[in-house]
VEXGUVO-715688 format. One record per residue (C-alpha): residue number from 1; residue in three letters; x, y negated, z. Coordinates in pm, 1 decimal, padded with zeros to 6 digits, m for minus. Layout:
N
<atom num="NUM" residu="ALA" xx="X" yy="Y" zz="Z"/>
...
//
This chain:
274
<atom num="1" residu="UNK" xx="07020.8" yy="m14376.9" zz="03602.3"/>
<atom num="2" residu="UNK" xx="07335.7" yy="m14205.0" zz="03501.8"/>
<atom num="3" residu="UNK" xx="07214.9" yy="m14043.5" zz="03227.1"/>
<atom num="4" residu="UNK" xx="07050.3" yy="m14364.0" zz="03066.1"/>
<atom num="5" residu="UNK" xx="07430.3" yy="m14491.3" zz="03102.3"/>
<atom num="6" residu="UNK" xx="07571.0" yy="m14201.3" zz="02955.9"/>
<atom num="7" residu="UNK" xx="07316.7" yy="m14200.3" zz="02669.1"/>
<atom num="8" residu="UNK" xx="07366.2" yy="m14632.7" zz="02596.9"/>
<atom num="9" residu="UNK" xx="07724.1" yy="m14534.9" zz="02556.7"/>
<atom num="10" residu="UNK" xx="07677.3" yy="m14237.2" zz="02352.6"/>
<atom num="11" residu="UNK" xx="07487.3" yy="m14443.1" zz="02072.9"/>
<atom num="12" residu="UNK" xx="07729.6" yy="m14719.2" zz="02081.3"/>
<atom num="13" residu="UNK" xx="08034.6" yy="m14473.7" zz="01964.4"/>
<atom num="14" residu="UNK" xx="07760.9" yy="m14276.1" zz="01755.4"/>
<atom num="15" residu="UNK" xx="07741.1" yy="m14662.8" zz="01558.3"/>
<atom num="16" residu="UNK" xx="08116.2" yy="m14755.8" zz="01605.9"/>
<atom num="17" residu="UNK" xx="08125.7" yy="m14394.5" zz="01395.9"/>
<atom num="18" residu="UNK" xx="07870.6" yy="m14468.2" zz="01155.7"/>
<atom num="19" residu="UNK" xx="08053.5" yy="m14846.5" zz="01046.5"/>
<atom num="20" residu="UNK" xx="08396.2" yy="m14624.6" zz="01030.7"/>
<atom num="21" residu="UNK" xx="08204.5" yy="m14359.1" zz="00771.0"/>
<atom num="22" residu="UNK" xx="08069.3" yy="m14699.3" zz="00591.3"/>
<atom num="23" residu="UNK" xx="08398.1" yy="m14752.4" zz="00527.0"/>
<atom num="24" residu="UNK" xx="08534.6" yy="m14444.1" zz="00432.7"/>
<atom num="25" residu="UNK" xx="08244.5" yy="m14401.3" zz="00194.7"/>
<atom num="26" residu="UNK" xx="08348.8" yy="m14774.1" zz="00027.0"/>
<atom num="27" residu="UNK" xx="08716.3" yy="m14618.7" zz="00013.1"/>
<atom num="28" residu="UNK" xx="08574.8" yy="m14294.0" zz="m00118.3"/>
<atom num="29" residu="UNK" xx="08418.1" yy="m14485.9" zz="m00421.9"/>
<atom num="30" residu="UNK" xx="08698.8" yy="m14716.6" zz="m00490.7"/>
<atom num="31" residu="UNK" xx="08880.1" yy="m14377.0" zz="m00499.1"/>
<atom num="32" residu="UNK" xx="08684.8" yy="m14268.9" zz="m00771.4"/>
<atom num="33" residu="UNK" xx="08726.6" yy="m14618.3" zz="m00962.4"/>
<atom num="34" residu="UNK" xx="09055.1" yy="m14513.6" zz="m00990.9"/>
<atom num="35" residu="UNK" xx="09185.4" yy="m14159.7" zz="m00965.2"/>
<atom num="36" residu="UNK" xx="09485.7" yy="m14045.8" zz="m00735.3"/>
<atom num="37" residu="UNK" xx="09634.5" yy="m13918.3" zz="m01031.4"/>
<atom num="38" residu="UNK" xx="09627.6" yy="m14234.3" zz="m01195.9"/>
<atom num="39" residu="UNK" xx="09757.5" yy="m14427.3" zz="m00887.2"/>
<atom num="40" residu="UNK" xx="10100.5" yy="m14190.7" zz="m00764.0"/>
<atom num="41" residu="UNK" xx="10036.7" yy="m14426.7" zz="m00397.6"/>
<atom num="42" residu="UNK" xx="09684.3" yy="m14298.9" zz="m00409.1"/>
<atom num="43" residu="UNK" xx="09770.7" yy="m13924.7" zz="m00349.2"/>
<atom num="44" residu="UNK" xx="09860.4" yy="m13979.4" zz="m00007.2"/>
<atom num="45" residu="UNK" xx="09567.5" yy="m14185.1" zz="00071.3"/>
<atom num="46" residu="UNK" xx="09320.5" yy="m13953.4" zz="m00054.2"/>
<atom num="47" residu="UNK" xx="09486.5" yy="m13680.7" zz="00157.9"/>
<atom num="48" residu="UNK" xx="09448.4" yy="m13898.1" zz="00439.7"/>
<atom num="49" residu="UNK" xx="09084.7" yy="m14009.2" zz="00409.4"/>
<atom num="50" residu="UNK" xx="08966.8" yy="m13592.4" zz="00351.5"/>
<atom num="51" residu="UNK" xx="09169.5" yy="m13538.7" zz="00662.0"/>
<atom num="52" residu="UNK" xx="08944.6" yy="m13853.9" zz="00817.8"/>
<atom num="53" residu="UNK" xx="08621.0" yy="m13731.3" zz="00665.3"/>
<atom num="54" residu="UNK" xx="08676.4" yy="m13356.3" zz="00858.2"/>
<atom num="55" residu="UNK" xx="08754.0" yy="m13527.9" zz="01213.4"/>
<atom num="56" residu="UNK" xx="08483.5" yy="m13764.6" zz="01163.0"/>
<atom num="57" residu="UNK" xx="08230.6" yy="m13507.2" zz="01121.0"/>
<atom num="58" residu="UNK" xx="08348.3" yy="m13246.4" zz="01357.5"/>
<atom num="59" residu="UNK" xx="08328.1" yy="m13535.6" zz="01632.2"/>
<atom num="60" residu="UNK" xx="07959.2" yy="m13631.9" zz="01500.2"/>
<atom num="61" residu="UNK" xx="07878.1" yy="m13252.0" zz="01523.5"/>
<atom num="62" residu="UNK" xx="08032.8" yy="m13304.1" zz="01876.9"/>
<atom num="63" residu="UNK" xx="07850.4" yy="m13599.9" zz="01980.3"/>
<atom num="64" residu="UNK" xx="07514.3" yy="m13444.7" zz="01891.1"/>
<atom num="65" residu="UNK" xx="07590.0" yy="m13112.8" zz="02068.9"/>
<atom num="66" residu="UNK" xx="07712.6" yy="m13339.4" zz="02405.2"/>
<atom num="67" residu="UNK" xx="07359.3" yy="m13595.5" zz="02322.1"/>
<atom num="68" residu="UNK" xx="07176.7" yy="m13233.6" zz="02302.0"/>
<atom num="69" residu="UNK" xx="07270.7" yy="m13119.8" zz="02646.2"/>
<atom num="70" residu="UNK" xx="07254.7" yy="m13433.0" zz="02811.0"/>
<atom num="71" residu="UNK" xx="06883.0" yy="m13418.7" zz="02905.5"/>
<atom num="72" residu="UNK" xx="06951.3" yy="m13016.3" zz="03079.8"/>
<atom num="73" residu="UNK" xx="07233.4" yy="m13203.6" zz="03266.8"/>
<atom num="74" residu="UNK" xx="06971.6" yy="m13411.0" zz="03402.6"/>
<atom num="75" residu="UNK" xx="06702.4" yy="m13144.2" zz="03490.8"/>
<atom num="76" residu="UNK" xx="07002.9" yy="m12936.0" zz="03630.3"/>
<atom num="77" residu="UNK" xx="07089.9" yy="m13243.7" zz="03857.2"/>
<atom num="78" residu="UNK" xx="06721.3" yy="m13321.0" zz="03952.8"/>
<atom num="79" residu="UNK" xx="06696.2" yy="m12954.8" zz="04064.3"/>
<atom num="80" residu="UNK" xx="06997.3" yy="m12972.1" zz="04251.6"/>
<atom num="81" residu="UNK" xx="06919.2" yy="m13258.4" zz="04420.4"/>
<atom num="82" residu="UNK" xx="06587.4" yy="m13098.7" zz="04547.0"/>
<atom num="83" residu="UNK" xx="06752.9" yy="m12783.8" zz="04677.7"/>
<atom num="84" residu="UNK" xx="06994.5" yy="m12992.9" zz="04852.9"/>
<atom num="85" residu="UNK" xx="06699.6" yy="m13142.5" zz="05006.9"/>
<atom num="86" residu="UNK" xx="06518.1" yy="m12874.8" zz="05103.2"/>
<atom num="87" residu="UNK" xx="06849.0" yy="m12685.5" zz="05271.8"/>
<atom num="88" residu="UNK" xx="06879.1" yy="m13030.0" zz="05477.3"/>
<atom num="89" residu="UNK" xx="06568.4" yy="m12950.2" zz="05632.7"/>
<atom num="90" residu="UNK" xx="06600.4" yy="m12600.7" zz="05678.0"/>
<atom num="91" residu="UNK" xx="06955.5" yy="m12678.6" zz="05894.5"/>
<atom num="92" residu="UNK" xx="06764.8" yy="m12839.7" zz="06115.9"/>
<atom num="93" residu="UNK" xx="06597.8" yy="m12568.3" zz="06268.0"/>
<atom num="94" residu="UNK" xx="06856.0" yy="m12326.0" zz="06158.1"/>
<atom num="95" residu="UNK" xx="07097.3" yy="m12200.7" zz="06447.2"/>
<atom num="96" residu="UNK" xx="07429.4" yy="m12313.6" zz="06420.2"/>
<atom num="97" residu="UNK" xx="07569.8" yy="m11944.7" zz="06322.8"/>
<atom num="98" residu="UNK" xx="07507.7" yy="m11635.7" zz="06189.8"/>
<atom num="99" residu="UNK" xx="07620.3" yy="m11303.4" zz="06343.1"/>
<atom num="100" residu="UNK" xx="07727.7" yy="m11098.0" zz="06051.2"/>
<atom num="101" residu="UNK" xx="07610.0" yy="m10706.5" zz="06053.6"/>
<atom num="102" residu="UNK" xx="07956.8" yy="m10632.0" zz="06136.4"/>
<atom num="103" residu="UNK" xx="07967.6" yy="m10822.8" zz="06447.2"/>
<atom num="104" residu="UNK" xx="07590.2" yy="m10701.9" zz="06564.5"/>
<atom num="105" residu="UNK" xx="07715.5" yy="m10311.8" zz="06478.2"/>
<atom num="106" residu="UNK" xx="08030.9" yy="m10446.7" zz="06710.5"/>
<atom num="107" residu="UNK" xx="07773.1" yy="m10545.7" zz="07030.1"/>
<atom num="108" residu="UNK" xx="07531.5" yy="m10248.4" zz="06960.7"/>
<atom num="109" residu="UNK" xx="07841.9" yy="m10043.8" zz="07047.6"/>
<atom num="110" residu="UNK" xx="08014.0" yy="m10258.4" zz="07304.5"/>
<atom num="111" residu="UNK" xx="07647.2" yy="m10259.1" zz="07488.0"/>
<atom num="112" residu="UNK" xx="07689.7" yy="m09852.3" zz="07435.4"/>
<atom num="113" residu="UNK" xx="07995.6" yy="m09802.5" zz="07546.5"/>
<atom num="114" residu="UNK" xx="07939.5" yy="m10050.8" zz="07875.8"/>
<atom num="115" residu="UNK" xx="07640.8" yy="m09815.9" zz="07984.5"/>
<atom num="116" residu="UNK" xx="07869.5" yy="m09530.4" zz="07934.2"/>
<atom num="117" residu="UNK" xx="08086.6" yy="m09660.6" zz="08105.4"/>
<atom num="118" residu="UNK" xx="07892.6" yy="m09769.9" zz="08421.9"/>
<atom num="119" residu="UNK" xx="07741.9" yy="m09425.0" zz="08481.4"/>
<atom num="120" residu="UNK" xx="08135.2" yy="m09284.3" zz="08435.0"/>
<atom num="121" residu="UNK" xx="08163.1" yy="m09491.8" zz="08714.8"/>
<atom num="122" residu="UNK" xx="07860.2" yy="m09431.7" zz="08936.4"/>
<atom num="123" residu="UNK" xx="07985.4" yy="m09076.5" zz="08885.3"/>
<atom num="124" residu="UNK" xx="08331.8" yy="m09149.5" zz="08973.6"/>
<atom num="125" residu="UNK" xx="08240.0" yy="m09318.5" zz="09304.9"/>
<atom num="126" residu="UNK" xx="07982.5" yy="m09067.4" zz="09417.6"/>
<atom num="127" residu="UNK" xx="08245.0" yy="m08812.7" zz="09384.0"/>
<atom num="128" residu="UNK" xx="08524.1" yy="m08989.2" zz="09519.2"/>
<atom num="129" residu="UNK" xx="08321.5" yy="m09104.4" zz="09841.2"/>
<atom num="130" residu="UNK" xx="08274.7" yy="m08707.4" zz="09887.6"/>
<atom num="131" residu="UNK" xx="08588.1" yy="m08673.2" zz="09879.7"/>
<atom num="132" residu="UNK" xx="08685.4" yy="m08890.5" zz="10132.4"/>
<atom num="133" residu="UNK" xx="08399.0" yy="m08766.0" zz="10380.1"/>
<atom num="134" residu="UNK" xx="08552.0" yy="m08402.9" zz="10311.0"/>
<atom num="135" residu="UNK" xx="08920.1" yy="m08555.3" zz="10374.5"/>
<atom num="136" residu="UNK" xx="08797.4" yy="m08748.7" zz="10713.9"/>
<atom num="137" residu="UNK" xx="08655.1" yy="m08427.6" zz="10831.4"/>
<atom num="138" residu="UNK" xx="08975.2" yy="m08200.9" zz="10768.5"/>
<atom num="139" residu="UNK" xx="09208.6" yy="m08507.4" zz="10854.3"/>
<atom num="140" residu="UNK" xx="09055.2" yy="m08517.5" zz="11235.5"/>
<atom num="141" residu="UNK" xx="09173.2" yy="m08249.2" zz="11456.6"/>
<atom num="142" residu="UNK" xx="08892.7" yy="m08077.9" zz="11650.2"/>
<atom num="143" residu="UNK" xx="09068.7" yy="m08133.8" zz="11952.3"/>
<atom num="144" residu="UNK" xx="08962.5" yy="m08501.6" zz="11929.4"/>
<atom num="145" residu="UNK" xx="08649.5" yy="m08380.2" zz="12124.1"/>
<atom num="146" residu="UNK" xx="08822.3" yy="m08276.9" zz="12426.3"/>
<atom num="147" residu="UNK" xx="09030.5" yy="m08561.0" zz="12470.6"/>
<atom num="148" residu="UNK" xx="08736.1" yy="m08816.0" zz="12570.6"/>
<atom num="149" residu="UNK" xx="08647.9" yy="m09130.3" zz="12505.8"/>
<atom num="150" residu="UNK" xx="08918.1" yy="m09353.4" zz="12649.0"/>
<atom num="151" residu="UNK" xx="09248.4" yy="m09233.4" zz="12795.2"/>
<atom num="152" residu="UNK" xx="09242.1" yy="m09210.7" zz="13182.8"/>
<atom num="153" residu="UNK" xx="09352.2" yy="m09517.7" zz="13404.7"/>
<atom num="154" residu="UNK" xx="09461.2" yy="m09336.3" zz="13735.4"/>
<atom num="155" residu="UNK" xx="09584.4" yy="m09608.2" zz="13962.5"/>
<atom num="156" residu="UNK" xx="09824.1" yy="m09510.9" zz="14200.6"/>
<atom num="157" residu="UNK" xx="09763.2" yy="m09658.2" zz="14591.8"/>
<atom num="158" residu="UNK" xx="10002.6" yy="m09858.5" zz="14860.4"/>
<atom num="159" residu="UNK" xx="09957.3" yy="m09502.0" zz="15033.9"/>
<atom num="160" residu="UNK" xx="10074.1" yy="m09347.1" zz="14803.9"/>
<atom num="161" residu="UNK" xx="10351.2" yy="m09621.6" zz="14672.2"/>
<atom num="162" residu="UNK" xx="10443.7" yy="m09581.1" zz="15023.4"/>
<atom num="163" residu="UNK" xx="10473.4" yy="m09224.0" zz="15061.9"/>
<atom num="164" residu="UNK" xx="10787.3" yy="m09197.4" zz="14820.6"/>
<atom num="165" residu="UNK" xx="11170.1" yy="m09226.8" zz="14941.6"/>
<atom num="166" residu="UNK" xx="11330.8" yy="m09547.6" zz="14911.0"/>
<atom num="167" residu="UNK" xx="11545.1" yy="m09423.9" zz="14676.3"/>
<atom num="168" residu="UNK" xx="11305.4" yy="m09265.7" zz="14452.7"/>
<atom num="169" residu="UNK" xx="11089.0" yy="m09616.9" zz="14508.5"/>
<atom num="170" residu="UNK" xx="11364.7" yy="m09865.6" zz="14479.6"/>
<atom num="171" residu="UNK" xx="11210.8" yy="m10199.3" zz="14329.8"/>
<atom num="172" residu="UNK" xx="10930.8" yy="m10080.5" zz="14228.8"/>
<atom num="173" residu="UNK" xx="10591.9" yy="m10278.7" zz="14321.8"/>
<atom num="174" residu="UNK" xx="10237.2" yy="m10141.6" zz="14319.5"/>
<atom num="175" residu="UNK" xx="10147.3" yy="m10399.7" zz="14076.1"/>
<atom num="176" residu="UNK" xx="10483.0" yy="m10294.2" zz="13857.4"/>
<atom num="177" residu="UNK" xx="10366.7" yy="m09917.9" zz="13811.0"/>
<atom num="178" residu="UNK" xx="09994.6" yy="m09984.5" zz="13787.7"/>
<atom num="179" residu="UNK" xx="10084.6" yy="m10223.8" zz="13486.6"/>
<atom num="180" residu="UNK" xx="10237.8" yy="m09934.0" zz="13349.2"/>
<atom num="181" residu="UNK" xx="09952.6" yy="m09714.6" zz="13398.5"/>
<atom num="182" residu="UNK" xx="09751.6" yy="m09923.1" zz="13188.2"/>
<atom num="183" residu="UNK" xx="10058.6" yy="m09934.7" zz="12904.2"/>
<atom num="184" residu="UNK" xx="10006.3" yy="m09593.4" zz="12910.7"/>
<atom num="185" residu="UNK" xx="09686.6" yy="m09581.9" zz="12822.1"/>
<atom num="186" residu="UNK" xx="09758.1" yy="m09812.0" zz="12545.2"/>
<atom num="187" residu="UNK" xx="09992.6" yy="m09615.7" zz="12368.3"/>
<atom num="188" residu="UNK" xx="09783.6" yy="m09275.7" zz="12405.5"/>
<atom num="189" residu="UNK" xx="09483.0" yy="m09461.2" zz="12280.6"/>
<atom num="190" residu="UNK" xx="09670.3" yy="m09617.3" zz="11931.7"/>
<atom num="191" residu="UNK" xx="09764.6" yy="m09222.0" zz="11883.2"/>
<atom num="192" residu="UNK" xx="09422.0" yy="m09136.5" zz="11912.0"/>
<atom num="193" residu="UNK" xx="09378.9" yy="m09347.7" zz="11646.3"/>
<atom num="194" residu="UNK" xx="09612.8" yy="m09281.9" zz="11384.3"/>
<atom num="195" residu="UNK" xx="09471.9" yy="m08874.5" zz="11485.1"/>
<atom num="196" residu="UNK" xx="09173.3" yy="m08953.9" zz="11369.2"/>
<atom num="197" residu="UNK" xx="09230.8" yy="m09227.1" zz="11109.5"/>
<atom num="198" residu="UNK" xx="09197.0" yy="m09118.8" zz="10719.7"/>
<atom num="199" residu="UNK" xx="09481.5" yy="m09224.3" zz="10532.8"/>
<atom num="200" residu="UNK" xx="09348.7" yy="m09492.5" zz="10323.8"/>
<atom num="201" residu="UNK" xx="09280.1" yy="m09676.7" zz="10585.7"/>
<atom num="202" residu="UNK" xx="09647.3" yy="m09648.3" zz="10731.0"/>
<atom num="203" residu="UNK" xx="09945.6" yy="m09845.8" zz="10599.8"/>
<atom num="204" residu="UNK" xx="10258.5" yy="m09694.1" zz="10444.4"/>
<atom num="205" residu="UNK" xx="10483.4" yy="m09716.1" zz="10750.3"/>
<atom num="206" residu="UNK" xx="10204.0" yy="m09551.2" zz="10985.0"/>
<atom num="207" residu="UNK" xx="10109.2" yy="m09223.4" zz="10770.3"/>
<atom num="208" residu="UNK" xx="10461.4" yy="m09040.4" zz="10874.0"/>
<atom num="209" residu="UNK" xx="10412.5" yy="m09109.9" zz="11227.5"/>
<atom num="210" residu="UNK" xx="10031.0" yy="m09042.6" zz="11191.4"/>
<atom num="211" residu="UNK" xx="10128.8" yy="m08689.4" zz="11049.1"/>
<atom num="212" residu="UNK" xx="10367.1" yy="m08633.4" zz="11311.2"/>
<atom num="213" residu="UNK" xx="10123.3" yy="m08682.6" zz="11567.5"/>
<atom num="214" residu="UNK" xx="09873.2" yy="m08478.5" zz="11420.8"/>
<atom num="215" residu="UNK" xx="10110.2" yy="m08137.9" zz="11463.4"/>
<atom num="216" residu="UNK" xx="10187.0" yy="m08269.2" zz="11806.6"/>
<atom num="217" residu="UNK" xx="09773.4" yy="m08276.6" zz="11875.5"/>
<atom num="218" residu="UNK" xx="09754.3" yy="m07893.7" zz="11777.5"/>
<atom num="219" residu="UNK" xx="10025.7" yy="m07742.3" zz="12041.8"/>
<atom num="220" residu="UNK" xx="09892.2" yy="m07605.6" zz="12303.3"/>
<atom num="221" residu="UNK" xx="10006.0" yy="m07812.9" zz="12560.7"/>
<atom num="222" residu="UNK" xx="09889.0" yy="m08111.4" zz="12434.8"/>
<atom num="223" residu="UNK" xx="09552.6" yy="m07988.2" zz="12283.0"/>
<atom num="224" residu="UNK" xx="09275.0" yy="m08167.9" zz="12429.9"/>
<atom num="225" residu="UNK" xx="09491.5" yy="m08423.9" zz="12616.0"/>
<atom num="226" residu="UNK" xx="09580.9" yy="m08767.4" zz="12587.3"/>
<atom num="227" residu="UNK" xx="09942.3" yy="m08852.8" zz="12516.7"/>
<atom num="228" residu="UNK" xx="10204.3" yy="m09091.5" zz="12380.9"/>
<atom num="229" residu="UNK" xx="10594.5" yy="m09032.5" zz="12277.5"/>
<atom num="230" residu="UNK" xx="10892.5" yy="m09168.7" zz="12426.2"/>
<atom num="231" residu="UNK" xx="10951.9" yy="m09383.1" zz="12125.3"/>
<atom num="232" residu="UNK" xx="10636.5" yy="m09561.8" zz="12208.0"/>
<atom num="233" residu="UNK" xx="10758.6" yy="m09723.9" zz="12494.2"/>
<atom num="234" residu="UNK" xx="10816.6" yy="m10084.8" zz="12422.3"/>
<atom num="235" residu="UNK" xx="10620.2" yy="m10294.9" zz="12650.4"/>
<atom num="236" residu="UNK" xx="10496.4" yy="m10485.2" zz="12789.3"/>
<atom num="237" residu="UNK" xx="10594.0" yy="m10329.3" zz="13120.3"/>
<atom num="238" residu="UNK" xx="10683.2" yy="m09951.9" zz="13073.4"/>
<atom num="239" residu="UNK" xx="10970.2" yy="m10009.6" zz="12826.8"/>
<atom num="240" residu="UNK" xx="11278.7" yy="m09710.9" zz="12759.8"/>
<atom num="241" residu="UNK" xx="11485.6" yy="m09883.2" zz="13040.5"/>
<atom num="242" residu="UNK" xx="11598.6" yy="m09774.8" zz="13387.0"/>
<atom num="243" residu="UNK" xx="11270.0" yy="m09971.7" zz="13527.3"/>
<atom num="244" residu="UNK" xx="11065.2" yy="m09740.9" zz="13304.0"/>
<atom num="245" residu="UNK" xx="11199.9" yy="m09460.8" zz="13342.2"/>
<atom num="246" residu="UNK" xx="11200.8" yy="m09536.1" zz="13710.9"/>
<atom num="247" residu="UNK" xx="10845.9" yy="m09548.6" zz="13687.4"/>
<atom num="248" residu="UNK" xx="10746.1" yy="m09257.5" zz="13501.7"/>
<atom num="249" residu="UNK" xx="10993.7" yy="m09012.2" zz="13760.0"/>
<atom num="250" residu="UNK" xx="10712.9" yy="m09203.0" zz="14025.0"/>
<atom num="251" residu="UNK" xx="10408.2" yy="m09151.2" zz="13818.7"/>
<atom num="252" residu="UNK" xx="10473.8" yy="m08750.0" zz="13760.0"/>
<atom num="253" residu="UNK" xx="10584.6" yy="m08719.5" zz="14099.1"/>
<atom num="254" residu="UNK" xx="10236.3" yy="m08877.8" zz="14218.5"/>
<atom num="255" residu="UNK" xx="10106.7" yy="m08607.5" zz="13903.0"/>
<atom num="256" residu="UNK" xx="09989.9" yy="m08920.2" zz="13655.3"/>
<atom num="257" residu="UNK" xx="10155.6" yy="m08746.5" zz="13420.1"/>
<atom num="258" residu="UNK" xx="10352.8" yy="m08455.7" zz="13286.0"/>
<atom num="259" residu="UNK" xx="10581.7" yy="m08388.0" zz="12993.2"/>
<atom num="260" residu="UNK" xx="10665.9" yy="m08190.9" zz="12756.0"/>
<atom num="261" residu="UNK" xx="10934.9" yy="m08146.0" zz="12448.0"/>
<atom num="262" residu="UNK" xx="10798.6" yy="m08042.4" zz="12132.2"/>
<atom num="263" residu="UNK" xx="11088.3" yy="m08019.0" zz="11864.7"/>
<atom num="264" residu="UNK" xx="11253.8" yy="m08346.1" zz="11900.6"/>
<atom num="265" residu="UNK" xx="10985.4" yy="m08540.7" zz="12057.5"/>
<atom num="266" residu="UNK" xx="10969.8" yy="m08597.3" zz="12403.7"/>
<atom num="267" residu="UNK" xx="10566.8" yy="m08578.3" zz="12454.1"/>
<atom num="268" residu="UNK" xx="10415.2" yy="m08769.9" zz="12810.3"/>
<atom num="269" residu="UNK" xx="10091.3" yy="m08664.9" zz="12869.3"/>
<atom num="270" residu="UNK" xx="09800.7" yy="m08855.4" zz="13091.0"/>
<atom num="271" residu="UNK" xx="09644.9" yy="m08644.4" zz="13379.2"/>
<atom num="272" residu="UNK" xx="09309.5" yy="m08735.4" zz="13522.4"/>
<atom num="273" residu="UNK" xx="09191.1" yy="m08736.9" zz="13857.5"/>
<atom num="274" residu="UNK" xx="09075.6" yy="m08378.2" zz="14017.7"/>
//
């Protein structure tokens, strides 16, 4: 359709053209009627119309090179049109992108370096678990064996509560100094932990006192026994008042316990029954 409109106009400047050179050509022959040299007016006029006849005929040669090309123009469209066609359909059922080679080199390697990475880590792990089963077995003393199980919870009797001097026994009440007992065992049984405890698995404020306890453990009058520090008394009954230290005169006079001073810390160790 467009190129039956572009042709229709085409011919009607080709015959707009073709009246103008009708005319030129009458001018032409009334020129040569009468000579521009005859006519001085005529000189310019003949100038003019050569000038005419030049642009007249390079446009013609114009006009027939555009009239030419104007039926490839239309196969060029028509083909266009069908390879615009046929990509239509092929979007369809094309994915929506592409991944360039740069980006597939870019996985192949990412997918590389994961592996790598993964065994790096298997590796890591395996190593670092043996080196925490190594650290848990050099961390523990050996002297955790002799200490037992559980701390000992000797009870002291009336007969015996009774058996002390008034003044050693003041206020004291069976059920006071028993309550104590079982403090006791408290305390020496958190040490026993933080013995045997590795250190990851100890907070930041515990690993000083954890160490400190661990030269304590080594002596030898604490190896093999269950103890606590002074410092450790803080409730809820044997506290580092005159009541507990009240008791614990009592309890190592009934031989509970005994103690001991090892650099600055005074050490109370349990006894158990004969």
């Amino acid at each position: 359709m467009e190129g039956k409109q572009a042709g229709s106009s085409l011919d009607s400047l080709i015959s707009s053209f073709n009246k103008r050179v009708s005319e030129l050509q009458e001018l032409v022959i009334a020129r040569n009627m009468y000579p521009a040299s005859s006519i001085p007016d005529l000189t310019a006029i003949d100038t003019a119309l050569s000038s005419m006849e030049l642009q007249v005929q390079s446009i013609k040669d114009r006009l027939r090179e555009e009239t030419e090309a104007i039926p490839k123009a239309k196969k060029l469209i028509e083909a266009s049109l069908k390879q615009q066609g046929k990509l239509q359909k092929m979007s369809v059922y094309a994915p929506s992108h592409f991944p360039d080679k740069t980006t597939m080199l870019n996985s192949d390697l990412n997918r590389c370096l994961l592996q790598e990475n993964v065994k790096k880590h298997e590796q890591s792990s395996s190593a670092l678990r043996s080196l925490q089963s190594e650290e848990e077995a050099s961390v523990v003393p050996k002297e955790k064996k002799g200490r037992g199980s559980s701390p000992p919870l000797w009870y002291i009797t009336v007969d015996e509560l009774n058996s002390l001097s008034s003044y050693m026994r003041g206020r004291l009440t069976l059920e006071k100094v028993n309550a104590a007992v079982n403090d006791m065992a408290s305390y020496a049984e958190a040490n026993a932990h933080l013995i045997s405890a590795p250190k990851q698995k100890l907070a930041e404020n515990l690993w000083e006192k954890a160490l400190k306890l661990r030269d304590i453990v080594t002596t030898g009058a604490v190896k093999g026994k269950h103890f606590f520090l002074e410092t450790d008394m803080k409730g809820p009954m044997l506290k580092l008042d005159n009541t507990g230290k009240a008791i614990l005169t009592v309890l190592r006079h009934l031989g509970r316990v005994t103690e001991t001073r090892i650099g600055q810390n005074r050490v109370i160790i349990l006894m158990k029954p004969n």
